[in-house]
DRENPA-3360 file (N, C-alpha, C; in nm, 2 decimals, always signed):
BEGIN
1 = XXXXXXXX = +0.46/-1.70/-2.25/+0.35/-1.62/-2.20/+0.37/-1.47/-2.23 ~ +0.30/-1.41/-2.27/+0.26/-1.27/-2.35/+0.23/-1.20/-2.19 ~ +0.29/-1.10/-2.14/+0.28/-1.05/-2.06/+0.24/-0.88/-2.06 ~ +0.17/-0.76/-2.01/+0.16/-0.69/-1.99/+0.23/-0.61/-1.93 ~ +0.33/-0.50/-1.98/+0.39/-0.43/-1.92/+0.36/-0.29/-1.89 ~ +0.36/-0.20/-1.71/+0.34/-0.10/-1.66/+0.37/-0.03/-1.73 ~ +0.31/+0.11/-1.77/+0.40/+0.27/-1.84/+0.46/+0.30/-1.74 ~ +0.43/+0.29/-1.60/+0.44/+0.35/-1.49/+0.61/+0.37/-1.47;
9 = XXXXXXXX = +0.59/+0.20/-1.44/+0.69/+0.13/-1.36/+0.77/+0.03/-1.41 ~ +0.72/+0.01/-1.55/+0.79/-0.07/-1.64/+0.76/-0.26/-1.58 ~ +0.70/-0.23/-1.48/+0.68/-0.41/-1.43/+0.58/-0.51/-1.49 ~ +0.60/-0.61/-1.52/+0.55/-0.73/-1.66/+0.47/-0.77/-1.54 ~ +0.30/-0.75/-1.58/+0.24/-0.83/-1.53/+0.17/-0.95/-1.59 ~ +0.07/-1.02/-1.54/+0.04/-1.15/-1.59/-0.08/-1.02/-1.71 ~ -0.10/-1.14/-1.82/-0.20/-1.13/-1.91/-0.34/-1.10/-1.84 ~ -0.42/-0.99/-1.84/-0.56/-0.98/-1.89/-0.58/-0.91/-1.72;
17 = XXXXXXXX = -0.46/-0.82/-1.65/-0.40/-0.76/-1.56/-0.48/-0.62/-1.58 ~ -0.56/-0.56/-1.51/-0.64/-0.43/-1.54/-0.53/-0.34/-1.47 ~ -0.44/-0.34/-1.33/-0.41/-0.31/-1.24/-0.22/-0.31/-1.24 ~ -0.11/-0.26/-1.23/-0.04/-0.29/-1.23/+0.03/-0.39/-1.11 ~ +0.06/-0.49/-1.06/+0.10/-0.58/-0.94/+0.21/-0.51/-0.87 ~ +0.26/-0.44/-0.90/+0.37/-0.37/-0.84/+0.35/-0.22/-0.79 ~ +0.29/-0.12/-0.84/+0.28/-0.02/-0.84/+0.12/+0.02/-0.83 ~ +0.03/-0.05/-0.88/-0.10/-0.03/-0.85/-0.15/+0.03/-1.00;
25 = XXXXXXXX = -0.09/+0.10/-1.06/-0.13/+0.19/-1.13/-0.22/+0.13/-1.26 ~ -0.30/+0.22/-1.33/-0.45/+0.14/-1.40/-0.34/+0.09/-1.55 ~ -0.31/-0.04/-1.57/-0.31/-0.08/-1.74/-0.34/-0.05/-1.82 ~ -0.33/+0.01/-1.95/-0.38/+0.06/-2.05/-0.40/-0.02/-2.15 ~ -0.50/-0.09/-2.17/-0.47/-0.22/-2.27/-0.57/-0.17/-2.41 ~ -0.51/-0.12/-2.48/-0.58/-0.07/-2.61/-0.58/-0.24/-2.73 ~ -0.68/-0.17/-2.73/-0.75/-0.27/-2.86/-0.82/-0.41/-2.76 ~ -0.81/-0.40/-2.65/-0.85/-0.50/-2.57/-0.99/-0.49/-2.53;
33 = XXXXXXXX = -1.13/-0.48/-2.59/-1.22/-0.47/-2.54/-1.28/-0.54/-2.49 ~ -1.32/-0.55/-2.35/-1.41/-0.72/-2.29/-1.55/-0.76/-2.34 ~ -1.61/-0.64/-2.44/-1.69/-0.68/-2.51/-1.82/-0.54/-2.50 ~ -1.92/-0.62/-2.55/-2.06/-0.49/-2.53/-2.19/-0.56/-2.52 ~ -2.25/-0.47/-2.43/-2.41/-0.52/-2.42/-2.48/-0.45/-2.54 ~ -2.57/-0.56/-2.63/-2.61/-0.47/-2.66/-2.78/-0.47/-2.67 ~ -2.85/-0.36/-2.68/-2.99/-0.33/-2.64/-3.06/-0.39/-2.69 ~ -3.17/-0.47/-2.67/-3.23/-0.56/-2.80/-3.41/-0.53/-2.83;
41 = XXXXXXXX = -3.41/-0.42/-2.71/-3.56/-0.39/-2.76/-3.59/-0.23/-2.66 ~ -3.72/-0.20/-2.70/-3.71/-0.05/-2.66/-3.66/+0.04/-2.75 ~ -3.69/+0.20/-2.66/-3.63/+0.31/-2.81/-3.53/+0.33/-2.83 ~ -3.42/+0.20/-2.76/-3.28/+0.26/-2.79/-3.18/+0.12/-2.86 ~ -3.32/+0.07/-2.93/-3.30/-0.09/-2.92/-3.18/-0.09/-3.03 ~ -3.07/-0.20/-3.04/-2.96/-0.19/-3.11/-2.82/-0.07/-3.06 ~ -2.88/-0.01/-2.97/-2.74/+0.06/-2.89/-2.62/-0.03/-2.83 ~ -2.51/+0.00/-2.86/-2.39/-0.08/-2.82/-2.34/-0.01/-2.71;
49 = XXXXXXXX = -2.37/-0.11/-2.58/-2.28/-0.02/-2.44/-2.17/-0.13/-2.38 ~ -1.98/-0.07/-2.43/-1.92/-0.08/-2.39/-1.90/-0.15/-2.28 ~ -1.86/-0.27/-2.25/-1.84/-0.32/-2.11/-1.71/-0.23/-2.08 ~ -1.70/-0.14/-1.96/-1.61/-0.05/-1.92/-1.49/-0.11/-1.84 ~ -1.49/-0.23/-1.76/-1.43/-0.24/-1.68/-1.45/-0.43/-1.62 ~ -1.38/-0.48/-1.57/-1.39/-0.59/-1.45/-1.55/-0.62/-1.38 ~ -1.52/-0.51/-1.37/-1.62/-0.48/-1.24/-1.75/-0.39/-1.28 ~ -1.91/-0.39/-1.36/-1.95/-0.37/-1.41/-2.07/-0.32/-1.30;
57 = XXXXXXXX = -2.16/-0.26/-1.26/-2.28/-0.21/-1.21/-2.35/-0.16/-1.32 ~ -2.47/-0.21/-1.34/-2.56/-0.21/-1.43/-2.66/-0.17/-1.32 ~ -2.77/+0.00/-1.37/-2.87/+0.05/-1.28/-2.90/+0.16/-1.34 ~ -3.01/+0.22/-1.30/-3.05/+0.35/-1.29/-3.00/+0.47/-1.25 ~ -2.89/+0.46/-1.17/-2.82/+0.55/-1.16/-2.74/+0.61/-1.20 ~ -2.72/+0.73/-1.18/-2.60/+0.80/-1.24/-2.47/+0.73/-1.19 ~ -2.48/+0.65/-1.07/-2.35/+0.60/-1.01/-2.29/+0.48/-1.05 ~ -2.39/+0.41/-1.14/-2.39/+0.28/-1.24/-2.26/+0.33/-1.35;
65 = XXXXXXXX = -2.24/+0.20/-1.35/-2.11/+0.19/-1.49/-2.21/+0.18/-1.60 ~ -2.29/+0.13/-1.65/-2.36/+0.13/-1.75/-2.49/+0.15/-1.69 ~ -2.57/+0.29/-1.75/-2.70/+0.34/-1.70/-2.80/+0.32/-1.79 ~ -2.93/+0.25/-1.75/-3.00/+0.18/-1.83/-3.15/+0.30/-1.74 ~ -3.16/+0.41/-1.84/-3.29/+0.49/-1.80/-3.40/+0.42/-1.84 ~ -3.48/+0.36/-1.72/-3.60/+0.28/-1.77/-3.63/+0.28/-1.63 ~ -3.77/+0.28/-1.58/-3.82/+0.34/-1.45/-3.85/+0.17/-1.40 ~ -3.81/+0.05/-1.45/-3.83/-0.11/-1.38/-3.70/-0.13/-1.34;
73 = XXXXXXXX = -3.60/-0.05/-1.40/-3.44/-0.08/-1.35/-3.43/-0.05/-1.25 ~ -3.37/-0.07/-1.11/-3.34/-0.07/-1.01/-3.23/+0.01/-1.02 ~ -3.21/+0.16/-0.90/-3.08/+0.23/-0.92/-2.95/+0.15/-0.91 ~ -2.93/+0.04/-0.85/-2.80/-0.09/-0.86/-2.88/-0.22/-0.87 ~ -2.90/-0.26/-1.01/-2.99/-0.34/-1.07/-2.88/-0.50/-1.03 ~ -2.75/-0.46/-1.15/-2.69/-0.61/-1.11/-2.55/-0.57/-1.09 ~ -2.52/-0.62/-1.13/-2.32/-0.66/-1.13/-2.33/-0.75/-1.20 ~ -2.20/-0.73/-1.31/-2.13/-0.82/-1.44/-2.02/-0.79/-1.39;
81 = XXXXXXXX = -1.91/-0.97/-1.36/-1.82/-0.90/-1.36/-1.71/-1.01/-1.44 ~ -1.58/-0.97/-1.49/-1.51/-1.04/-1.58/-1.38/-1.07/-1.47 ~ -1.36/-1.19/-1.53/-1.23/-1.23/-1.49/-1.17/-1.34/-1.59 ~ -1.04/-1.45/-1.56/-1.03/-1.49/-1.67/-1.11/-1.63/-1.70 ~ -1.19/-1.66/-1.61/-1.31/-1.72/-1.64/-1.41/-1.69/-1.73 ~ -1.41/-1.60/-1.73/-1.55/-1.53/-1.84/-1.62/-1.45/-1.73 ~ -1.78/-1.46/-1.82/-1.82/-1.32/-1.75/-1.91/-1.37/-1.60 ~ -1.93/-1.30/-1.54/-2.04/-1.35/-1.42/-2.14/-1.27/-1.43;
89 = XXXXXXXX = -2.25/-1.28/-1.38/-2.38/-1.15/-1.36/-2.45/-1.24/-1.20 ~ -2.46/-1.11/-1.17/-2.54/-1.15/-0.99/-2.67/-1.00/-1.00 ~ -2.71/-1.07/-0.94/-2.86/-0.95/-0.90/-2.85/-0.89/-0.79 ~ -2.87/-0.77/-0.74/-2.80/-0.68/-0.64/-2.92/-0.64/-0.55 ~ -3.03/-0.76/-0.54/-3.17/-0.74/-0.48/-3.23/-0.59/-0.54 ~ -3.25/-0.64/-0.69/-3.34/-0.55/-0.75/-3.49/-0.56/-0.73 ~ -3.57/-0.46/-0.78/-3.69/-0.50/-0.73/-3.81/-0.57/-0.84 ~ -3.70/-0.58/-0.95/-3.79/-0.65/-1.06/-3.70/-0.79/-1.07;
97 = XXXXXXXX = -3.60/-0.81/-1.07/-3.46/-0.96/-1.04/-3.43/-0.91/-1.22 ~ -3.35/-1.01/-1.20/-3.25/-1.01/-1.35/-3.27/-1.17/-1.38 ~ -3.26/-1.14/-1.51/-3.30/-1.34/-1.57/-3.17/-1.29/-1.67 ~ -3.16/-1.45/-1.66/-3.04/-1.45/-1.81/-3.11/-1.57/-1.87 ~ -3.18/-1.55/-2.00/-3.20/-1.65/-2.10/-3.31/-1.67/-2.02 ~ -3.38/-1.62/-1.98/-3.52/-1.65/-1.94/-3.56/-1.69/-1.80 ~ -3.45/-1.73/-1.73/-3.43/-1.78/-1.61/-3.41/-1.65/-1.48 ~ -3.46/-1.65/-1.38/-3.41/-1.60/-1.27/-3.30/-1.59/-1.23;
105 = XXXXXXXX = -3.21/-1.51/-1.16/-3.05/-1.52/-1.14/-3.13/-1.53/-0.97 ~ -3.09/-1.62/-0.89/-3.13/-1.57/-0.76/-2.93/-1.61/-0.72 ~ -2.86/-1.67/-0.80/-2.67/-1.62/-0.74/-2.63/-1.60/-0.81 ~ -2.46/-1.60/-0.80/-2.40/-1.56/-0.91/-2.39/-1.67/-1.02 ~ -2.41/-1.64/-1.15/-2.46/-1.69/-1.30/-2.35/-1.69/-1.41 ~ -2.34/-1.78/-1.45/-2.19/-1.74/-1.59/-2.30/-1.72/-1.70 ~ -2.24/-1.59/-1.73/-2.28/-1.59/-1.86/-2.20/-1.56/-2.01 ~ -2.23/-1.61/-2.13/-2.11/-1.60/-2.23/-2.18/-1.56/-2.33;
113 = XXXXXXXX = -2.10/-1.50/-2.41/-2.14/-1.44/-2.59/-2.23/-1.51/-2.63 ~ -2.33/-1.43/-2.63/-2.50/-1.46/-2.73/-2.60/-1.46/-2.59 ~ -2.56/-1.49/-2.50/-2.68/-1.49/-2.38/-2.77/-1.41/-2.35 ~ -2.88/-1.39/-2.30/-2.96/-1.27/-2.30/-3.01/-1.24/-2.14 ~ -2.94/-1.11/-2.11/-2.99/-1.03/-1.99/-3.14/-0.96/-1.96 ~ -3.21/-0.98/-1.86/-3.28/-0.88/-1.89/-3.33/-0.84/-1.74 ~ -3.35/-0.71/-1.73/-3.33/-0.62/-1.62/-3.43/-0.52/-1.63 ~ -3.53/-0.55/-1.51/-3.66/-0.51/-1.50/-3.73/-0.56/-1.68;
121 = XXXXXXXX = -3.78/-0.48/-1.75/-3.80/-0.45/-1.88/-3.70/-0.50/-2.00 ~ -3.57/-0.43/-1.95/-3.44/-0.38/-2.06/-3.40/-0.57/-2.11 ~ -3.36/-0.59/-2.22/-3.30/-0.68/-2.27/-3.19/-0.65/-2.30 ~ -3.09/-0.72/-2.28/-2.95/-0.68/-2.32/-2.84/-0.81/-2.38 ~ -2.78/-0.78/-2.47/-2.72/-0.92/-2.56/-2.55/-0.90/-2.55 ~ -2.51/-1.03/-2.48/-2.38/-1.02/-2.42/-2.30/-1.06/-2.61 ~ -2.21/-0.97/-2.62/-2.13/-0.96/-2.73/-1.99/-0.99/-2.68 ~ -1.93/-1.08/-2.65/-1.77/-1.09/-2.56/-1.64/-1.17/-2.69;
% end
């Protein structure tokens, strides 16, 4: 087993570890990206937005991890979140809902590489 080790604290955590188990402190996992959304229509269509983290808020707000300026997006539209399952998306009682692949999310939803988000207007194409 390939394990992750702290800068911190030097302590081997389990693989795909954001967090160190010992010390708390944030893992630095370069070259590890959990993937990208990317835009598939609109004027910014073909933009690649980094999945940043675990724990993803997709919204209109500035306080969103990935900010999608479009006036149907809800300021906390959804939540994507990763674990070693794959990815999840839930709807955060937006006021337009989130569909994956065409469908309504009314719970939490797996979704994987190639699937298609869409949030109020915004289309978005899971790259993992």
């Amino acid at each position: 087993m390939i394990t992750t080790g702290c800068a911190a604290c030097t302590h081997e955590n389990r693989p795909g570890s954001f967090f160190c188990s010992q010390c708390g402190s944030r893992l630095h996992l370069e070259n590890e990206s959990l993937g990208d959304l990317v835009r598939m229509n609109g004027p910014q269509q073909d933009t690649r937005l980094e999945i940043p983290g675990p724990v993803c808020v997709l919204g209109r707000a500035n306080t969103a991890n990935i900010v999608l300026e479009e006036d149907s997006v809800s300021k906390e539209h959804a939540r994507l979140t990763y674990s070693e399952d794959g990815f999840r998306i839930e709807d955060m009682q937006s006021s337009n809902g989130t569909f994956l692949n065409g469908k309504r999310v009314h719970e939490v939803a797996e979704v994987v590489s190639g699937d298609l988000l869409r949030l109020g207007s915004v289309i978005l194409k899971l790259e993992a």
